[in-house]
Each structure stands twice: as structure tokens, then as C-alpha cells.
C-alpha positions in Angstrom: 23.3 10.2 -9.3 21.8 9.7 -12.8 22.5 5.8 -12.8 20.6 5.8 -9.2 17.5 7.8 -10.8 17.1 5.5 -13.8 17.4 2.3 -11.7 14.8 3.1 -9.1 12.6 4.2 -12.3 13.0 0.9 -13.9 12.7 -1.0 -10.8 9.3 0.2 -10.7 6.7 1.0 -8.1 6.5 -2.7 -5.8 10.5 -2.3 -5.1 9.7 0.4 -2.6 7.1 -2.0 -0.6 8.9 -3.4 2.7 9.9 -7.2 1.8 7.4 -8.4 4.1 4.2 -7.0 3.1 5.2 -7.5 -0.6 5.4 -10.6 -0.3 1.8 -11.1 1.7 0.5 -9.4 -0.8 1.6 -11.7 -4.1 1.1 -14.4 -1.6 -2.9 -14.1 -1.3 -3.3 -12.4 -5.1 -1.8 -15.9 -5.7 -4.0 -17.8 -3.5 -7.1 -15.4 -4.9 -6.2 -16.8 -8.8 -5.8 -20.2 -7.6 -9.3 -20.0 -6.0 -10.7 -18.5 -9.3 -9.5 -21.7 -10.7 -11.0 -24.4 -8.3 -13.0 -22.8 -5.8 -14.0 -25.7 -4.3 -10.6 -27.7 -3.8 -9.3 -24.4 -2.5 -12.4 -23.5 0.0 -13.5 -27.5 1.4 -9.1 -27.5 2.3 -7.8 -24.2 3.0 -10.7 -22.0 4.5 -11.2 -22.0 8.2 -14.0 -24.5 9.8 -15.6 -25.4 13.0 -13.3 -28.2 14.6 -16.1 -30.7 14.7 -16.9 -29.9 10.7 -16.0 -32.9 8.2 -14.0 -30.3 6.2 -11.9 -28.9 9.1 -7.7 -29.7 8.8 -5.2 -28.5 11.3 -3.3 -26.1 9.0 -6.6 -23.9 8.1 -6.1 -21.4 11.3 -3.2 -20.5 9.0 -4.1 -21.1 5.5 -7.5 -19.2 6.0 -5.3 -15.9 6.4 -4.4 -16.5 2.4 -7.9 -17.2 1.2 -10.3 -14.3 0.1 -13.6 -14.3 -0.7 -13.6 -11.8 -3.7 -11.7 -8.9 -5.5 -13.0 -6.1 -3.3 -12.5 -8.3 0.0 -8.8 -8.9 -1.3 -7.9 -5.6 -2.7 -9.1 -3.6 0.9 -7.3 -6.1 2.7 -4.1 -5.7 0.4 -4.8 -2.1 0.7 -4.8 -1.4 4.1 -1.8 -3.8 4.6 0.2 -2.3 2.3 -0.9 1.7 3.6 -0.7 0.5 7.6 1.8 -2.7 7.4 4.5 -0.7 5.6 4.8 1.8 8.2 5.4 -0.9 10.6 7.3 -2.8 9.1 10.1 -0.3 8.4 10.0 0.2 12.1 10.2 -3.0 13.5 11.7 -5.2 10.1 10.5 -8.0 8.3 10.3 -10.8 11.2 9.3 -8.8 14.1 6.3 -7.5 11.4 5.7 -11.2 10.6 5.7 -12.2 13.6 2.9 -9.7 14.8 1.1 -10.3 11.6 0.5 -14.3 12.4 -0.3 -13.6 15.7 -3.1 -11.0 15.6 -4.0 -13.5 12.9 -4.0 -16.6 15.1 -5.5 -15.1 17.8 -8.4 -13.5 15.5 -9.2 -17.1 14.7 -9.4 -18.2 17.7 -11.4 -15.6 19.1 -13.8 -16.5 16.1 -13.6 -19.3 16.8 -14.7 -19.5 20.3 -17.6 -17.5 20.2 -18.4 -20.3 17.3 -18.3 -22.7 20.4 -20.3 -20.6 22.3 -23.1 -20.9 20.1 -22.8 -24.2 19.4 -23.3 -25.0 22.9 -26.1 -23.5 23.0 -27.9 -24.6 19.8 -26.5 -28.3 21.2 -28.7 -27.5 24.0 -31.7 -26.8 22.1 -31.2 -29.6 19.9 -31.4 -31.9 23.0 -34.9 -30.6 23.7 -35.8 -31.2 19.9 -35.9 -28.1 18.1 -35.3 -28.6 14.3 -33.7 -24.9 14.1 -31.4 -25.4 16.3 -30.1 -28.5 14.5 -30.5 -26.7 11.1 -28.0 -24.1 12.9 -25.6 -26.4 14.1 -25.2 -27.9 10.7 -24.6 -24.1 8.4 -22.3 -23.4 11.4 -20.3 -26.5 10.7 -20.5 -26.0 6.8 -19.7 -22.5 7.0 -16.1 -21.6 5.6 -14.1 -18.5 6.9 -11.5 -16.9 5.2 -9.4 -13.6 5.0 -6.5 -11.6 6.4 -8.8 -9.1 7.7 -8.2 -10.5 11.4 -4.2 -9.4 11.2 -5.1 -6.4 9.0 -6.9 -4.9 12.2 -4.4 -5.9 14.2 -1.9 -4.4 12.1 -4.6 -0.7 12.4 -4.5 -1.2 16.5 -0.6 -1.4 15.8 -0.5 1.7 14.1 -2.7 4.0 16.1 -0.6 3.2 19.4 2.4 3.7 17.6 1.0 6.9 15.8 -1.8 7.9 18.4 -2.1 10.9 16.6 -1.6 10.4 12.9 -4.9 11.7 11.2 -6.5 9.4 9.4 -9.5 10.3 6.4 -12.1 7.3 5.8 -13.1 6.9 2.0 -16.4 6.4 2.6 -17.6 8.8 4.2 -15.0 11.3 3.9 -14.5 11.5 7.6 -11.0 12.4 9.6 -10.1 11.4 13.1 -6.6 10.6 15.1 -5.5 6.9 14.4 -6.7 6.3 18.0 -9.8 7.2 17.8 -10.5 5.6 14.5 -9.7 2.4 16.3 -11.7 2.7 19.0 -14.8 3.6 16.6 -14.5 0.7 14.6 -14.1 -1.9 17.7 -17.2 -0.5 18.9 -18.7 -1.0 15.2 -17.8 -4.6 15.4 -18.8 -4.9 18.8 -21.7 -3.8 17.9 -22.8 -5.8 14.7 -20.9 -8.9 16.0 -23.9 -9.0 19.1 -26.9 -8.1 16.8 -25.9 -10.0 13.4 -26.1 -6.9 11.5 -24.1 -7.7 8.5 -24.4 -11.3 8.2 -21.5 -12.9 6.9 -19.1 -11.4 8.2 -16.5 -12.4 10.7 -16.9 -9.6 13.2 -15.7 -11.2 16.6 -12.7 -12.4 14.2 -11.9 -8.4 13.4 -12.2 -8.0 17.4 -9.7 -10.2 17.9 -7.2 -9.2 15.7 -7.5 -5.9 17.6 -7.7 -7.3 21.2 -4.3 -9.3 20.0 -2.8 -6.5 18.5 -3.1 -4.5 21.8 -2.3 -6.8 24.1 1.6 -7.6 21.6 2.2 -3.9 21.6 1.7 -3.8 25.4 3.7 -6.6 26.0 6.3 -5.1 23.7 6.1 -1.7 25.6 6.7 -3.7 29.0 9.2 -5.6 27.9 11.1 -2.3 25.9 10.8 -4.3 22.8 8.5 -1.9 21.1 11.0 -0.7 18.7 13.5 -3.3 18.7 13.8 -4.8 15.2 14.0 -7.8 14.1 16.0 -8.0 10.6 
């Protein structure tokens, strides 16, 4: 008993942390020092662009999950994954949590980016009937990097409040509580909300929606199938 105490006290704090989400999280503190060092390298190739954008690669749908765009961005993001990804991931194990991770990722992206397209079609429209702002749009749209986890980190929220409905949850700022579900549902209609009216420019919003509309649509498949808490070691 004593040898077990001083081992798990030497161990220290990260060897409690499911393998999974430890390993996201020295993933993109990695990827956030190695940014610090050459912003640019690490932004024109790894970020997430517009198909049709000179900088765009195949691999940044994926890559763009690692990238942050700051310490706060990275540490709520790291945060929340650690508070809401643990609790998955000792339900469902490592892969199955990886697996619902990339795909709430993935589909974020793509959600992003096809509301991108949407615009773009119709700025392309304007353009044809010569207005300068419209090409001045299309061209930030094109030269406008996206990165963060934050797509999979609200999937990995809608994950937790339909597995814990009911869990209470307390906001930081404000000091609000509310069941998992309904915390949710508040913050979809929040970036529902800003994503239509541009309200906080520069952010992703229809990315965060999607993360959440793939999130549910995994769990419900799992529930269907009765894989919901099947793991995956």
C-alpha cells in the first residue's frame, strides 16, 4: 500500500489523464511552441484554407485541429478537453474517443467550410456584375487561415451532455449553472446566432456548429446501433 502511494505521488498529476487526451494535449502545446517559432511556415502550411486559396494542402482539414491561435485559445481548448474528453474517454477507450474526436473535427471543417462556399458564390456573383467589394471579399476569404480544436471540443460537450443529460454544469464567466443539456443547447443557439449576424468576427462559429451537429448525429448513430458504450481499447 505504501509503495502504491509513493508511486502515484511521483508519477505526478498528467499520469491520471486518459492516454488519449494526454496525448492531444502535448500534441497541440507542441504544435503551439512550434508556431511561436515560425508562425508563418506553420500558418501558410498547416492552417485550414479555402480550397481554391494558393495556400490550401490536402492534409490542413486535419492539421488545422493542432494549430491555435494564442495561449488563451489553446489553454480553453486544452481545458475543456481535458474536463469533458476524460470523462469520455474512460467510457468508451482511447480509439473509440479518437475516433469521435476526428470526426466531429472533420465534419466541423467541413461545415465551415461550406458555408465558406456559400459565400463565395455569392460574392462570385457580385463580382460578375463589377463590384470591387465583392472581389475585395473573395480575396480575405481566400487568404484567411482557420485553425483550432475547438470544432471537436464542442463535439466532445454535445457528447457529454447526452451521455450526462443531467450533470450540472457552472460557467466561469458568468457564474451560471444549468444541466449539461441545456448548456448545449444555449451555446448552439449562441453560435447560431453570431454565426448569421457576424457578431464576433473572427471566429469560426458555423465550425463550432458543426462539431456539435457531428457530435449528435455519432452518438445517435451509436445509440441505434447499441454501440454507445462499447469500447474500443
Amino acid at each position: 500500500m505504501s509503495y502504491y502511494s509513493y508511486d502515484s505521488g511521483r508519477r505526478g498529476f498528467m499520469s491520471n489523464v486518459p492516454v488519449a487526451v494526454k496525448n492531444l494535449i502535448i500534441i497541440n502545446t507542441l504544435i503551439m511552441v512550434m508556431t511561436a517559432l515560425n508562425e508563418q511556415f506553420m500558418y501558410a502550411n498547416f492552417a485550414l484554407f479555402y480550397p481554391t486559396s494558393p495556400f490550401f494542402h490536402w492534409w490542413q482539414p486535419v492539421t488545422h485541429m493542432f494549430m491555435h491561435g494564442g495561449f488563451w485559445h489553446l489553454f480553453f481548448n486544452m481545458y475543456t478537453l481535458f474536463i469533458f474528453g476524460s470523462a469520455l474517454e474512460r467510457i468508451w477507450g482511447p480509439k473509440k474517443f479518437l475516433i469521435f474526436y476526428f470526426v466531429t473535427g472533420l465534419g466541423a471543417a467541413f461545415i465551415h467550410t461550406g458555408v465558406e462556399w456559400l459565400q463565395m458564390q455569392h460574392w462570385m456573383t457580385q463580382a460578375a456584375e463589377g463590384s470591387m467589394a465583392a472581389q475585395v471579399s473573395i480575396h480575405a476569404l481566400k487568404m484567411t487561415p482557420t485553425v483550432g480544436a475547438s470544432g471537436a471540443i464542442y463535439g466532445i460537450l454535445m457528447g457529454y451532455a447526452m451521455l450526462y443529460p443531467d450533470a450540472v454544469l457552472t460557467l466561469l464567466f458568468p457564474p451560471v449553472s444549468m444541466k449539461a443539456k441545456w448548456f448545449v443547447l444555449v451555446f448552439a443557439a449562441i453560435e447560431l446566432f453570431t454565426g448569421i449576424t457576424g457578431v464576433g468576427g473572427g471566429i469560426a462559429h458555423f465550425a463550432h456548429l458543426g462539431g456539435l451537429i457531428f457530435g449528435f448525429l455519432l452518438i445517435w448513430y451509436w445509440k441505434r446501433k447499441r454501440m454507445l458504450y462499447s469500447r474500443m481499447d
